[in-house]
OpenMM code with the backbone's topology and positions (N, CA, C; nanometers):
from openmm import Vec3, app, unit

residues = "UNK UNK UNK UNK UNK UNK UNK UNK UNK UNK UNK UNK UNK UNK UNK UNK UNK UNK UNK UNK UNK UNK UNK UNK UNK UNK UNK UNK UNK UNK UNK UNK UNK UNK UNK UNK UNK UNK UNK UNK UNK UNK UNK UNK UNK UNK UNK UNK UNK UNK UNK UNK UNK UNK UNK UNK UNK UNK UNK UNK UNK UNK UNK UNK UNK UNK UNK UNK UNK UNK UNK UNK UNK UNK UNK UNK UNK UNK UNK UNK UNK UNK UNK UNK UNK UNK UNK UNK UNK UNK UNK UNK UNK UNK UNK UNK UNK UNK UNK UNK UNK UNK UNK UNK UNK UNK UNK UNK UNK UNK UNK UNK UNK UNK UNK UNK UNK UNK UNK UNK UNK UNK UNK UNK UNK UNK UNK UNK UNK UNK UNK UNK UNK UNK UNK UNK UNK UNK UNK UNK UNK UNK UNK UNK UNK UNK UNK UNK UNK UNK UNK UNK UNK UNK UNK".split()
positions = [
    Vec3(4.0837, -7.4800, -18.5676),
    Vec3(4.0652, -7.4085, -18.6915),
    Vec3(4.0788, -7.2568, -18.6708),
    Vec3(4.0282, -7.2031, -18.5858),
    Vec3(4.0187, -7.0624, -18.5031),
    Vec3(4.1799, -7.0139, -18.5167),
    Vec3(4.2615, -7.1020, -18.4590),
    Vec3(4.3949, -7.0559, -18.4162),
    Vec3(4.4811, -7.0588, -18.5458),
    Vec3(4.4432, -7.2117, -18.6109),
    Vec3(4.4963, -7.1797, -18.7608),
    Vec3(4.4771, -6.9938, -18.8887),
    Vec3(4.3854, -6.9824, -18.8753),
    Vec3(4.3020, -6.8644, -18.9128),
    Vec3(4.3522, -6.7520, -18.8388),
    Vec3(4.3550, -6.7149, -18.7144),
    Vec3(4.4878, -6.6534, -18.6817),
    Vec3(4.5931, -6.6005, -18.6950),
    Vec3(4.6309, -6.7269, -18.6986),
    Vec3(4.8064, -6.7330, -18.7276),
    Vec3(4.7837, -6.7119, -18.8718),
    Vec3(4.7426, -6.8029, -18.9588),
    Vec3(4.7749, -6.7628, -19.0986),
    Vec3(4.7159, -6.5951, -19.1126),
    Vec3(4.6294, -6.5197, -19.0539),
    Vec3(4.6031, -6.3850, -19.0517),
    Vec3(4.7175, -6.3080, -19.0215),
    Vec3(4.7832, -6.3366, -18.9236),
    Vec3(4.8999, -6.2477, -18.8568),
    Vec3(5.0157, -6.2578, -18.9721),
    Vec3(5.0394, -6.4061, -19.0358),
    Vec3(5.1251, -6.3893, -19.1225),
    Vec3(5.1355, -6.2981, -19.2620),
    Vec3(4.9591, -6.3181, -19.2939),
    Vec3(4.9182, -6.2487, -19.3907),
    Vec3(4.9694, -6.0375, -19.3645),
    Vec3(4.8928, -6.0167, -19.2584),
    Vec3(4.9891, -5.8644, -19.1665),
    Vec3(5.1638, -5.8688, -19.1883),
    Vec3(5.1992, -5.9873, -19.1630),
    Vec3(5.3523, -5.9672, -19.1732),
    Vec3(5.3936, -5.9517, -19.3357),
    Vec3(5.3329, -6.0427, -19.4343),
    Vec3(5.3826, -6.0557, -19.5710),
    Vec3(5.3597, -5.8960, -19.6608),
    Vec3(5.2439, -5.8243, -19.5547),
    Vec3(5.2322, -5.7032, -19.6055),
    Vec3(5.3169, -5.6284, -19.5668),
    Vec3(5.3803, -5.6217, -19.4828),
    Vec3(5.4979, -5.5106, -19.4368),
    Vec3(5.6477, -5.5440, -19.5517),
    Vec3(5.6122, -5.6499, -19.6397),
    Vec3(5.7541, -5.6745, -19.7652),
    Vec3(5.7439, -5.5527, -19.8287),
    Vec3(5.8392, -5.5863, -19.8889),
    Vec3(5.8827, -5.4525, -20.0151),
    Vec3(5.7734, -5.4724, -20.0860),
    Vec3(5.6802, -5.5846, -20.1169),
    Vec3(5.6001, -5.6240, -20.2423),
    Vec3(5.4668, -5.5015, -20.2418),
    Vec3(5.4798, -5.5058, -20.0808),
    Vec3(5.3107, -5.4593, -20.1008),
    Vec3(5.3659, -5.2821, -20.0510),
    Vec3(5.4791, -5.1802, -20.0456),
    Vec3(5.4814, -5.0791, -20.0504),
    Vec3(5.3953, -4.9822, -20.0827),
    Vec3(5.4228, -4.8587, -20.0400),
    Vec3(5.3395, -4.7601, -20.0836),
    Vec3(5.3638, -4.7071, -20.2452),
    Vec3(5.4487, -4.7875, -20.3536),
    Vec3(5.4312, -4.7810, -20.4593),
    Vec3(5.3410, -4.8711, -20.5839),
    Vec3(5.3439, -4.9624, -20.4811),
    Vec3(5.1977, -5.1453, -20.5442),
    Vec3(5.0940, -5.0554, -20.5152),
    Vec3(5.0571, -4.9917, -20.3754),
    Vec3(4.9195, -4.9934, -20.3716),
    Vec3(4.8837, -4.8243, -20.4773),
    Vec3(5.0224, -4.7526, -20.4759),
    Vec3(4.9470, -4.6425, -20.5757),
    Vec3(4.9561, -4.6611, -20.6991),
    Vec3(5.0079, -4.7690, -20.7353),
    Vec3(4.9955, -4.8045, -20.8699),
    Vec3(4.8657, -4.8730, -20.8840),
    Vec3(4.8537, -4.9378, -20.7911),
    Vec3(4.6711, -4.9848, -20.8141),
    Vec3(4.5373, -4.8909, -20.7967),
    Vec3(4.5738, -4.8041, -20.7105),
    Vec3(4.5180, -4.6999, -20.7014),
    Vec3(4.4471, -4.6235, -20.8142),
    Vec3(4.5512, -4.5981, -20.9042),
    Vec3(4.5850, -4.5380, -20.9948),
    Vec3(4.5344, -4.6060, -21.1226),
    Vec3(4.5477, -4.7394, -21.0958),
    Vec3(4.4733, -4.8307, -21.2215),
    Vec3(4.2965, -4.7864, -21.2082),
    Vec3(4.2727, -4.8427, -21.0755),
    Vec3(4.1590, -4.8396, -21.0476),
    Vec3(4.0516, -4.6941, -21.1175),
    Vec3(4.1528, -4.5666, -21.0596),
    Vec3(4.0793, -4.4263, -21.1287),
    Vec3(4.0681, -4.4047, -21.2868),
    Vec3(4.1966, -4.4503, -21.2954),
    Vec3(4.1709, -4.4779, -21.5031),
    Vec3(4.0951, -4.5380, -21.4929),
    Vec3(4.0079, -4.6990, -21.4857),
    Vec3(3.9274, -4.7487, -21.4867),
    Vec3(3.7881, -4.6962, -21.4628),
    Vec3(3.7952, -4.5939, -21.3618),
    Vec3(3.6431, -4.5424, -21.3771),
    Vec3(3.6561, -4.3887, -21.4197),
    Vec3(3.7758, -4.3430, -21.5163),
    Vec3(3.7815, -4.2307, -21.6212),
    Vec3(3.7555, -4.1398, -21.4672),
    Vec3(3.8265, -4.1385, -21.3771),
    Vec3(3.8462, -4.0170, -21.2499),
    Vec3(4.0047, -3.9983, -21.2118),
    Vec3(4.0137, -3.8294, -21.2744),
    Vec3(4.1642, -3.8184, -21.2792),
    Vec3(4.1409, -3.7032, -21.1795),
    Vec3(4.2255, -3.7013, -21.0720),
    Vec3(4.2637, -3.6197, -20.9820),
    Vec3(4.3954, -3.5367, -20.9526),
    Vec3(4.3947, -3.4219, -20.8668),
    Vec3(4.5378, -3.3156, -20.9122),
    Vec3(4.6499, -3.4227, -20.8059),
    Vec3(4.7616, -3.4378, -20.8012),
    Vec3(4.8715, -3.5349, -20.7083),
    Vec3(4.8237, -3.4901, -20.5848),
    Vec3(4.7978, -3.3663, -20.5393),
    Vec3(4.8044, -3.3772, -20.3579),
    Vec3(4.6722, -3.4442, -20.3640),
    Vec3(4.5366, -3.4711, -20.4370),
    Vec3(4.4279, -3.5398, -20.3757),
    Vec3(4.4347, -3.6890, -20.3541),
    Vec3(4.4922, -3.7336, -20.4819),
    Vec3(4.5971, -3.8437, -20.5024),
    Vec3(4.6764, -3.9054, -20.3643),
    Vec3(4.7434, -3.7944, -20.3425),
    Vec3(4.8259, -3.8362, -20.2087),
    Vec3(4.7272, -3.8587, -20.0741),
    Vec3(4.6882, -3.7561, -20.1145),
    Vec3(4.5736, -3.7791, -19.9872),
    Vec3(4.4938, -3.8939, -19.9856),
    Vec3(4.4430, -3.9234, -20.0911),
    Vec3(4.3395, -4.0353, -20.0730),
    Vec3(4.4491, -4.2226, -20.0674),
    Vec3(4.5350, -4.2100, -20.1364),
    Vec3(4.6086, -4.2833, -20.1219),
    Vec3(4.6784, -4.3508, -19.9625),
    Vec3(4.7432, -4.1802, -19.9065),
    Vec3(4.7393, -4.2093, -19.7474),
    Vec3(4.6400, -4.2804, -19.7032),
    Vec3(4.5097, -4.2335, -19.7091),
    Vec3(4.4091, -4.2341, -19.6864),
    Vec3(4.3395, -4.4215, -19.6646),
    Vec3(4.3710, -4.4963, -19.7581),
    Vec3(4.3556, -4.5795, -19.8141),
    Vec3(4.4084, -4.7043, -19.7357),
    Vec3(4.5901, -4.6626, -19.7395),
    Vec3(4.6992, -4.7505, -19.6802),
    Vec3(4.6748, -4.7338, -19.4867),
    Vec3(4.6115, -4.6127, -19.4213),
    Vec3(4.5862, -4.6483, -19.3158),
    Vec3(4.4742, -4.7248, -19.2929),
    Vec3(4.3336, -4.6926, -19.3593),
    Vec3(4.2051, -4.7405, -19.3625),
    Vec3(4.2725, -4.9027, -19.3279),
    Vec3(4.3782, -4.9636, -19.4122),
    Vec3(4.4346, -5.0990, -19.4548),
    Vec3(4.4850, -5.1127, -19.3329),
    Vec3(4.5007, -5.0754, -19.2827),
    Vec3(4.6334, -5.0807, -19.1289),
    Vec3(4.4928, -5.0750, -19.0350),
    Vec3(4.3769, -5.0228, -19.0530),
    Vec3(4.2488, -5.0003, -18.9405),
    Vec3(4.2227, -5.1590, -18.9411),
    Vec3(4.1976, -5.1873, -19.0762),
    Vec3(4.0991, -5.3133, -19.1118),
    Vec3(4.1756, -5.4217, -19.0527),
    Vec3(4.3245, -5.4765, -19.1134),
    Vec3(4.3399, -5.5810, -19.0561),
    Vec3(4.3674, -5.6262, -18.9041),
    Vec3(4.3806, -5.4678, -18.8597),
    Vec3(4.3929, -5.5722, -18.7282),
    Vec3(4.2329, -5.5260, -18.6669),
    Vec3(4.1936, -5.5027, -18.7065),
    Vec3(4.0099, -5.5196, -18.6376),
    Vec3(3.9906, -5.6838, -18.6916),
    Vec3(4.0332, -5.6938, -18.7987),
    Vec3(4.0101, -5.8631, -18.8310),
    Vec3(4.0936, -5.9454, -18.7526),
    Vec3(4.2291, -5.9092, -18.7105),
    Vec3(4.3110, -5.9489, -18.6577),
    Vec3(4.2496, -5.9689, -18.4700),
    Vec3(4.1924, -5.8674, -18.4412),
    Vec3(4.1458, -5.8893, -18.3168),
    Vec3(4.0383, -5.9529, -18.2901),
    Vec3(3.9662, -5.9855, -18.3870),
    Vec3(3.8385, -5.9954, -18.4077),
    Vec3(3.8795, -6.1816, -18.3847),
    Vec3(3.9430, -6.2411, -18.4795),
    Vec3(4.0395, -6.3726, -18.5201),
    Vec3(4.0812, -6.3793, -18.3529),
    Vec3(4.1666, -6.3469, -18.3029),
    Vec3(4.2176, -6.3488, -18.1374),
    Vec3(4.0752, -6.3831, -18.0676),
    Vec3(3.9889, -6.3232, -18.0983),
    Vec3(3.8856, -6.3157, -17.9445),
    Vec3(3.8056, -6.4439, -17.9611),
    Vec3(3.8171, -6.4877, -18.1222),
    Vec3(3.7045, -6.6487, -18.1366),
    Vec3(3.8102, -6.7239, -18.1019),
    Vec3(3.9425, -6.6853, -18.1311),
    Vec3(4.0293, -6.8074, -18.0879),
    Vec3(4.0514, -6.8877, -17.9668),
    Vec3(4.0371, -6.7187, -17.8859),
    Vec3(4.0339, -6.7428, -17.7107),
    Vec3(3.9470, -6.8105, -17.6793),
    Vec3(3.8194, -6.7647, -17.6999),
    Vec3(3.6989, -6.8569, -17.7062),
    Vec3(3.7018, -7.0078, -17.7570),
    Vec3(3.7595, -7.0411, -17.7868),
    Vec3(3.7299, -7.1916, -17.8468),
    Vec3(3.6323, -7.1783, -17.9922),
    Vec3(3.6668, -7.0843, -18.0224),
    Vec3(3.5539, -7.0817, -18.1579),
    Vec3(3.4113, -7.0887, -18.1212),
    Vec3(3.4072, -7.0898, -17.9849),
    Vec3(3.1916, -7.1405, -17.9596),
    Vec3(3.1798, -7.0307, -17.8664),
    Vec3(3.2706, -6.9290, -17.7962),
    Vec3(3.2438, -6.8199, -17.6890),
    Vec3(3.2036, -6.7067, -17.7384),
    Vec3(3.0932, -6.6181, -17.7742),
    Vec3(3.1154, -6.5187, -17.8451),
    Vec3(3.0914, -6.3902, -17.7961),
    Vec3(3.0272, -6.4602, -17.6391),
    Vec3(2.9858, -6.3408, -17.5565),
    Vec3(3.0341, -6.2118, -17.5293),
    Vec3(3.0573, -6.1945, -17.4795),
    Vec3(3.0983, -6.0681, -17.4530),
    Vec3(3.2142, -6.0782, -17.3188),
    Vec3(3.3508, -6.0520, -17.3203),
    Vec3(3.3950, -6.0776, -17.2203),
    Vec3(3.5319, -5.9772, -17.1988),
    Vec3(3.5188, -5.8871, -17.0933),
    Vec3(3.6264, -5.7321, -17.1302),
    Vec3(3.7443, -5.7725, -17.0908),
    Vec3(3.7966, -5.8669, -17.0542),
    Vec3(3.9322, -5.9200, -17.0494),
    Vec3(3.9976, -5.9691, -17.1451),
    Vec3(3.9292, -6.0593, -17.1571),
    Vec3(3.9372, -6.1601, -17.3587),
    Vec3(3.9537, -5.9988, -17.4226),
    Vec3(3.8584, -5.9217, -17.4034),
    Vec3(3.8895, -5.8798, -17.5133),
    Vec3(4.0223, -5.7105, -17.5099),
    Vec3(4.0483, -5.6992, -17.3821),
    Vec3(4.1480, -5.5976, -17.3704),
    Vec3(4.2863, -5.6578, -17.4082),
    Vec3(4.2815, -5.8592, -17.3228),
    Vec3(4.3939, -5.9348, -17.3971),
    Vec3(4.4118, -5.8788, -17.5580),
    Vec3(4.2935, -5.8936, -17.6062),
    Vec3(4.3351, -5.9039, -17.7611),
    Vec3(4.3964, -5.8083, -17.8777),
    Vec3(4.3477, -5.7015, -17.8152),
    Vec3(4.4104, -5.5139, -17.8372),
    Vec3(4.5370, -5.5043, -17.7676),
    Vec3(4.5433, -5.5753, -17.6744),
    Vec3(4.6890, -5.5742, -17.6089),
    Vec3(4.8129, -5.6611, -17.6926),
    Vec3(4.7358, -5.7831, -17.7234),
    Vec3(4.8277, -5.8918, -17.7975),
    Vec3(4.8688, -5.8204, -17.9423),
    Vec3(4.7341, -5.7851, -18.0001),
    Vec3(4.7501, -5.6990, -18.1705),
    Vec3(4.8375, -5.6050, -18.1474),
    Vec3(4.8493, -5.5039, -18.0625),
    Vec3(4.9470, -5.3516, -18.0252),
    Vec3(5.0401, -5.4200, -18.0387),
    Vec3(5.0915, -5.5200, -17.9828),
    Vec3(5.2312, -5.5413, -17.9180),
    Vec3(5.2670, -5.6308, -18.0737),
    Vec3(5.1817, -5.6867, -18.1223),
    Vec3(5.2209, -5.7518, -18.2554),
    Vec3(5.2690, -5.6731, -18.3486),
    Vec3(5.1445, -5.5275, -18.3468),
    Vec3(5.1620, -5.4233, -18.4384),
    Vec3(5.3215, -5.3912, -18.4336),
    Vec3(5.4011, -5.3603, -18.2905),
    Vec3(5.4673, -5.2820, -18.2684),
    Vec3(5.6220, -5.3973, -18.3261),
    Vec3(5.5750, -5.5203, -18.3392),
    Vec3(5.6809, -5.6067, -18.3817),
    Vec3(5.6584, -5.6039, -18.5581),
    Vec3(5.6141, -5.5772, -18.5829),
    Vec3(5.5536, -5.5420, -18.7162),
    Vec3(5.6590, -5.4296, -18.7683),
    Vec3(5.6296, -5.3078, -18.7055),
    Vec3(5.6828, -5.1859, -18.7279),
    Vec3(5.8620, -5.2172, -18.7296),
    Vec3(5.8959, -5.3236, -18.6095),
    Vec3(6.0260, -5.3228, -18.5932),
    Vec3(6.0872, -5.4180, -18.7368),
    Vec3(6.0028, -5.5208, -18.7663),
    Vec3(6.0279, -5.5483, -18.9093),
    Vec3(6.0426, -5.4904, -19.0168),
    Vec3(5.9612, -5.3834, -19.0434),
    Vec3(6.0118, -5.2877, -19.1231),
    Vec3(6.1201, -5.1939, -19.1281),
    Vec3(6.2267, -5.2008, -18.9821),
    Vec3(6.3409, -5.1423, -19.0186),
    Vec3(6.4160, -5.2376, -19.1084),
    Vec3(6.3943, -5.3545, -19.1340),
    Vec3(6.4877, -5.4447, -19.2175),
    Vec3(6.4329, -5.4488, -19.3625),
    Vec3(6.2914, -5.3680, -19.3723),
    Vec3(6.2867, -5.4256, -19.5451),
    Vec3(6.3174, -5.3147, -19.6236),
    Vec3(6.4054, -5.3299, -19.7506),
    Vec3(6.4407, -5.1722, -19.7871),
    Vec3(6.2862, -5.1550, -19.8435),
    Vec3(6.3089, -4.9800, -19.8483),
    Vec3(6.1604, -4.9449, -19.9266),
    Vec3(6.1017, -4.8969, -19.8048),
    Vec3(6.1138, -4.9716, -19.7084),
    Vec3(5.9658, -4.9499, -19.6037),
    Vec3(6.0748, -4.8738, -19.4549),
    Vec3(5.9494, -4.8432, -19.3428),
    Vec3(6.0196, -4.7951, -19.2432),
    Vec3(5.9129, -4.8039, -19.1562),
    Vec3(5.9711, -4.7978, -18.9893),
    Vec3(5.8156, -4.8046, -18.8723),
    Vec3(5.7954, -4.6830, -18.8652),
    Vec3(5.6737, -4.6776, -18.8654),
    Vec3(5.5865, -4.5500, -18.8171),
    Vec3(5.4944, -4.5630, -18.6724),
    Vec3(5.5189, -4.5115, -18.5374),
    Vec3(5.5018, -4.5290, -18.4876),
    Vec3(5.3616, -4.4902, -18.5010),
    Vec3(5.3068, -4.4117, -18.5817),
    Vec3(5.1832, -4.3595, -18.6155),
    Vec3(5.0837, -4.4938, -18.6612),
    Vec3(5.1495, -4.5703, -18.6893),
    Vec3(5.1101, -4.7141, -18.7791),
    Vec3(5.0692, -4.8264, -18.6586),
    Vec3(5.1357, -4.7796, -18.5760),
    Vec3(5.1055, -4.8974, -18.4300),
    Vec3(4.9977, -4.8139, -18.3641),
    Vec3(4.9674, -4.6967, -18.3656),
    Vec3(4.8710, -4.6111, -18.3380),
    Vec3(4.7156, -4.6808, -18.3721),
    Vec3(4.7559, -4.6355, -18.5374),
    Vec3(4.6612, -4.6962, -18.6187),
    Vec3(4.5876, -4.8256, -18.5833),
    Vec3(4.7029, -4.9408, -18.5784),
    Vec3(4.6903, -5.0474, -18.5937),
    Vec3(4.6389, -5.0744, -18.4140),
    Vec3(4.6465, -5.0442, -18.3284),
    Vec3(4.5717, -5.0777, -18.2078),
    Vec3(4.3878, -5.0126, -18.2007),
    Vec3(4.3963, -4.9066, -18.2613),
    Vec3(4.2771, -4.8304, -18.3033),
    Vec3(4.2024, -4.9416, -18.3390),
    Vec3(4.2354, -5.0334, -18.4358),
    Vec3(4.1785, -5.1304, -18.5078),
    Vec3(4.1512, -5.2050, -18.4644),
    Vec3(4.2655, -5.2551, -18.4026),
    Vec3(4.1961, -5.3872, -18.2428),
    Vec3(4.0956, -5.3563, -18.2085),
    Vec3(4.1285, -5.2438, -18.1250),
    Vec3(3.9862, -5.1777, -18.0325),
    Vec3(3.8737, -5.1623, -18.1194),
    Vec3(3.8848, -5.1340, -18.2705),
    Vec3(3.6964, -5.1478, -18.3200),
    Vec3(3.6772, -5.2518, -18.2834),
    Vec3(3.7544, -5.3627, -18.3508),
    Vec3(3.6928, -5.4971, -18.3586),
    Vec3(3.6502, -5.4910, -18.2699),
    Vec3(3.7179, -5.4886, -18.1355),
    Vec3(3.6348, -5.5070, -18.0120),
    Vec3(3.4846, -5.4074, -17.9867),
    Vec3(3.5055, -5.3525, -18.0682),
    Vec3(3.3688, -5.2326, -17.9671),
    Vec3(3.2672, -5.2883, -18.1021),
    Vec3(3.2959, -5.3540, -18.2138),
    Vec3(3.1949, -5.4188, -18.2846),
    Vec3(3.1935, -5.6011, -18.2147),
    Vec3(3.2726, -5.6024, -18.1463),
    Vec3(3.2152, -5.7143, -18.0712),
    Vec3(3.1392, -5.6992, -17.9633),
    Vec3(3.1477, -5.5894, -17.8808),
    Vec3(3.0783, -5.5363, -17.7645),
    Vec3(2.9583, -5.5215, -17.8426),
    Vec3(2.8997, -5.4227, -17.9770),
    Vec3(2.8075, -5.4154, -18.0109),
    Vec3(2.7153, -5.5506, -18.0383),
    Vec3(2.7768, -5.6311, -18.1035),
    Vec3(2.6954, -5.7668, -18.1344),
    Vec3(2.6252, -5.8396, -18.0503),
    Vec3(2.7361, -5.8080, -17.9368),
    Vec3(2.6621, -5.9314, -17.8207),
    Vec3(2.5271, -5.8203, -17.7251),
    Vec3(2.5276, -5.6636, -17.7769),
    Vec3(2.4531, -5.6254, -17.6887),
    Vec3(2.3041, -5.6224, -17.7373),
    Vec3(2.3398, -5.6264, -17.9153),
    Vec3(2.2212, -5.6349, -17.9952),
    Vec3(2.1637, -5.8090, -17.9596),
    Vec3(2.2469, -5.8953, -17.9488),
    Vec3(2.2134, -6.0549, -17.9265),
    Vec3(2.1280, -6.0345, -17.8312),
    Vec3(2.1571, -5.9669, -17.6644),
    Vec3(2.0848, -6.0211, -17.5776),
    Vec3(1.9761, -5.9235, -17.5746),
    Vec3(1.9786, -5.7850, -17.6380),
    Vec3(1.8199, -5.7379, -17.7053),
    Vec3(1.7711, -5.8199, -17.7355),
    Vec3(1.7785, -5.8477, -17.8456),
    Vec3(1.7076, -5.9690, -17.9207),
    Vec3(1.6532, -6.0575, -17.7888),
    Vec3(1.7330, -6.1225, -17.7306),
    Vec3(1.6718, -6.2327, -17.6502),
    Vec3(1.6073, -6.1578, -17.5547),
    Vec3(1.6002, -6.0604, -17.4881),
    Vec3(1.5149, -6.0264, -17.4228),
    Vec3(1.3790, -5.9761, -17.4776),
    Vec3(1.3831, -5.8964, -17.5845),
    Vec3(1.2342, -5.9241, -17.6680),
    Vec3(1.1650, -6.0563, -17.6806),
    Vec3(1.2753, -6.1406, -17.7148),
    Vec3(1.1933, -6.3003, -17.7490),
    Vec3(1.1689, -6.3819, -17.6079),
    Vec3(1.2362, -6.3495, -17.5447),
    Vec3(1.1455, -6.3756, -17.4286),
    Vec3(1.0582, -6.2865, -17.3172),
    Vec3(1.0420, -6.1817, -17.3586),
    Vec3(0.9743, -6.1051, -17.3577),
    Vec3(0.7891, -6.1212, -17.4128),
    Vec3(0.8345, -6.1604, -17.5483),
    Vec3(0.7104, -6.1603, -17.6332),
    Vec3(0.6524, -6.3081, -17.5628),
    Vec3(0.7571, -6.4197, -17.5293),
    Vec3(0.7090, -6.5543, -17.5302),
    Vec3(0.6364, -6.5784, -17.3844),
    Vec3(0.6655, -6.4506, -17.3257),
    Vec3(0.5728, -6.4540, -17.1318),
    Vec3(0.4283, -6.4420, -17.2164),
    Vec3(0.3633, -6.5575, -17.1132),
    Vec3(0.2626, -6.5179, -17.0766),
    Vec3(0.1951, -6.4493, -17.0109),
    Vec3(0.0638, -6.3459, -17.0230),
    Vec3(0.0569, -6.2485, -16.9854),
    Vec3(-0.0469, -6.2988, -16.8283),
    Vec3(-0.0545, -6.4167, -16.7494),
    Vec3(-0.0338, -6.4551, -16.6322),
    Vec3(0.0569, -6.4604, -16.5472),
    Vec3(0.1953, -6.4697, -16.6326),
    Vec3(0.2924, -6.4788, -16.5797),
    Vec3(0.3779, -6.3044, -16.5445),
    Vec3(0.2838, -6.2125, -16.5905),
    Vec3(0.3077, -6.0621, -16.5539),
    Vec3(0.2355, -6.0069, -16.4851),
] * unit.nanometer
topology = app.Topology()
chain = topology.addChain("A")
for resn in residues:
    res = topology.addResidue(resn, chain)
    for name in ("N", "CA", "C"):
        topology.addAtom(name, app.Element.getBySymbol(name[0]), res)
């Protein structure tokens, strides 16, 4: 299921690099969205926040994207913490990213930005350093709880 979830993730990354989802869909939604809450801004803030927006989008999926890789490696039940698994997985996303980018020399509308494979490994690497975080808060946790559960003969 892990690997299914994955793959259908990575495809989901690829269907976004179409003409469909350009930097003219998302400022047109953009743009819906600010009429909607009656907030009109001058074009360069516009531009800015818009940039702004479409990388944030390029951070997120592949932190999900790496995030998807490291349960996969795992068997879906590993969640520990493991710096190989998880340099594989920033390594696998980069190199995906960077096949990504090369797809976009073929869709009109769009183009690679090597700035975008930048981005998009950045993103790997959270996922990972919010996976490093989880497992360090987990074995806090377990060391309080077994901590609290010594008996105080046994100290």
């Amino acid at each position: 299921m892990w690997w299914a979830t994955t793959v259908a993730w990575a495809a989901t990354i690829f269907y976004f690099s179409t003409g469909t989802y350009g930097g003219s869909l998302t400022a047109w939604l953009l743009r819906q969205v600010l009429d909607l809450l009656g907030v009109h801004l001058p074009a360069v803030t516009f531009n800015l926040l818009h940039n702004f927006i479409r990388k944030l989008a390029h951070l997120t999926e592949y932190a999900i994207y790496a995030l998807l890789l490291y349960g996969s490696l795992g068997g879906g039940r590993d969640f520990t913490w493991r710096t190989r698994r998880a340099l594989l997985c920033v390594a696998v996303a980069g190199i995906y990213s960077l096949t990504d980018e090369f797809h976009q020399l073929f869709v009109p509308g769009r183009g690679p930005a090597i700035l975008d494979c930048v981005i998009d490994t950045s993103g790997a690497s959270l996922g990972m350093v919010m996976m490093w975080a989880r497992d360090r808060v987990l074995q806090a946790k377990a060391r309080r709880r077994a901590a609290t559960n010594e008996s105080p003969a046994e100290t």
